[in-house]
C-alpha positions in Angstrom: 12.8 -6.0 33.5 14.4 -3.0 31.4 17.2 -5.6 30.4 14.4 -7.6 29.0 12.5 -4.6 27.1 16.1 -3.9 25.5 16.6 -7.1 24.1 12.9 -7.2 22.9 13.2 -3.5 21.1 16.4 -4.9 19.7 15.0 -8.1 18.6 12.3 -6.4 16.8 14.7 -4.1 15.4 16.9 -6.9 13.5 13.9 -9.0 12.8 13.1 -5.9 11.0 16.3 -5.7 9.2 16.6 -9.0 8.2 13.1 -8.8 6.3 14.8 -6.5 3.9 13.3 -3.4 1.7 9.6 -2.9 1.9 9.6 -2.2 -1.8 10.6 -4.1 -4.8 12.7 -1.1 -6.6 14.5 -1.4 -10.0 18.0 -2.9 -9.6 19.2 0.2 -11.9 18.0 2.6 -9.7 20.7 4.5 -8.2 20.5 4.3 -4.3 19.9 8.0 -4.0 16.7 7.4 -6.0 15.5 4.3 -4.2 16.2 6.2 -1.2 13.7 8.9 -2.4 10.8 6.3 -4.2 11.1 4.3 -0.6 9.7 7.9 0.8 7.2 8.4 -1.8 5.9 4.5 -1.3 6.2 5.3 2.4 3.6 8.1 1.9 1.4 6.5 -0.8 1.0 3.2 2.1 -0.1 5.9 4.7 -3.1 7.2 1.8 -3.9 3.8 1.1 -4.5 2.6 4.5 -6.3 5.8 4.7 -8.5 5.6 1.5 -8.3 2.6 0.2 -7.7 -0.7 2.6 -10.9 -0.7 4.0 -12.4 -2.3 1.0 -9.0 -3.7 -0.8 -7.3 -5.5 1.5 -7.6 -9.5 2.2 -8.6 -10.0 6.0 -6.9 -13.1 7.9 -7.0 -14.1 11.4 -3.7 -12.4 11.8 -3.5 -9.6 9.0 -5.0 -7.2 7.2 -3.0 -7.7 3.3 -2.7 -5.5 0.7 -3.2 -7.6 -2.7 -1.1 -7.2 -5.9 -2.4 -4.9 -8.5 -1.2 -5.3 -11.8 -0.1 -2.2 -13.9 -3.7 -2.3 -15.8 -5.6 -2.2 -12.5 -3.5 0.6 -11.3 -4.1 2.7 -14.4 -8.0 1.9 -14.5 -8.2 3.0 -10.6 -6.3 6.0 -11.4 -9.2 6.6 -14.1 -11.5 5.9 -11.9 -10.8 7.1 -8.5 -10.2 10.4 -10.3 -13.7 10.4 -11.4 -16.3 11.8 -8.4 -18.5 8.7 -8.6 -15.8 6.2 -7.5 -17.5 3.9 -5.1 -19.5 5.8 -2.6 -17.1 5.4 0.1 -15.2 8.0 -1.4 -17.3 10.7 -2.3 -16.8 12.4 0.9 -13.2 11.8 1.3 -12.2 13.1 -2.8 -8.2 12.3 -3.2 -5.7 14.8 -5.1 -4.1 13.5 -8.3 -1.3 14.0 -6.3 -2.0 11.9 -3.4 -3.5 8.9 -6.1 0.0 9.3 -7.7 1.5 8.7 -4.5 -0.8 5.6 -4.0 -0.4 4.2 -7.0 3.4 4.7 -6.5 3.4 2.6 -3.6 1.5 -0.3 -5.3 3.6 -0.3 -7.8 6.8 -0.8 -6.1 5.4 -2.8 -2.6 7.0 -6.5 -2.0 4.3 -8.7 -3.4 1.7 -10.8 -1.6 0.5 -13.5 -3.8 -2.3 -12.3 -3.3 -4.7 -11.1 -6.3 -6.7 -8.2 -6.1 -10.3 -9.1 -6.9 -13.5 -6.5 -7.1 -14.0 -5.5 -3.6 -17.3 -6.6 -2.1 -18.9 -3.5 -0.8 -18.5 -2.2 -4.7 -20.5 -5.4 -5.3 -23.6 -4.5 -2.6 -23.5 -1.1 -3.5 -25.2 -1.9 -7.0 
């Protein structure tokens, strides 16, 4: 039985591997750089699962997906998010410029979906 747990962690592990970077980083960036933006992404995906997937994300029977923002949509969230009467979901739960920097880093630089972000719903019902 621990034999098989083994070869499942390590299975996992290289099926991991094999799926490559999480993040779609400049080819010019020097490694020591990606290395630290792959952090900073890593961060901005914990503050958007946090703050933000709950109405952004695309639900199928097997995943929740985060869509593809274009540069525009980031910008106009970071407008807007910074401004206290972005959607009502977040009025309790305000985010630092600093942590929105961090989000908008990870959206930026995350492996694509195909998937296009559309208005979410609730921000529909809400008015």
């Amino acid at each position: 039985m621990l034999v098989m747990l083994c070869m499942l962690a390590i299975a996992c592990h290289t099926a991991k591997k094999a799926q490559g970077p999480a993040y779609e980083l400049p080819e010019a960036m020097k490694p020591e750089v990606k290395t630290e933006y792959a952090k900073l992404c890593d961060k901005g995906k914990i503050l958007y699962d946090m703050n933000c997937a709950k109405c952004h994300n695309t639900e199928t029977k097997h995943a929740s997906l985060i869509p593809d923002f274009t540069q525009d949509q980031i910008r106009g969230y970071e407008i807007r998010v910074s401004n206290p009467k972005h959607e009502m979901s977040l009025l309790e739960e305000q985010i630092t410029p600093e942590e929105l920097g961090l989000i908008s880093t990870f959206l930026m630089y995350k492996k694509k979906t195909g998937i296009t972000m559309v208005k979410p719903a609730k921000a529909d019902a809400a008015k």
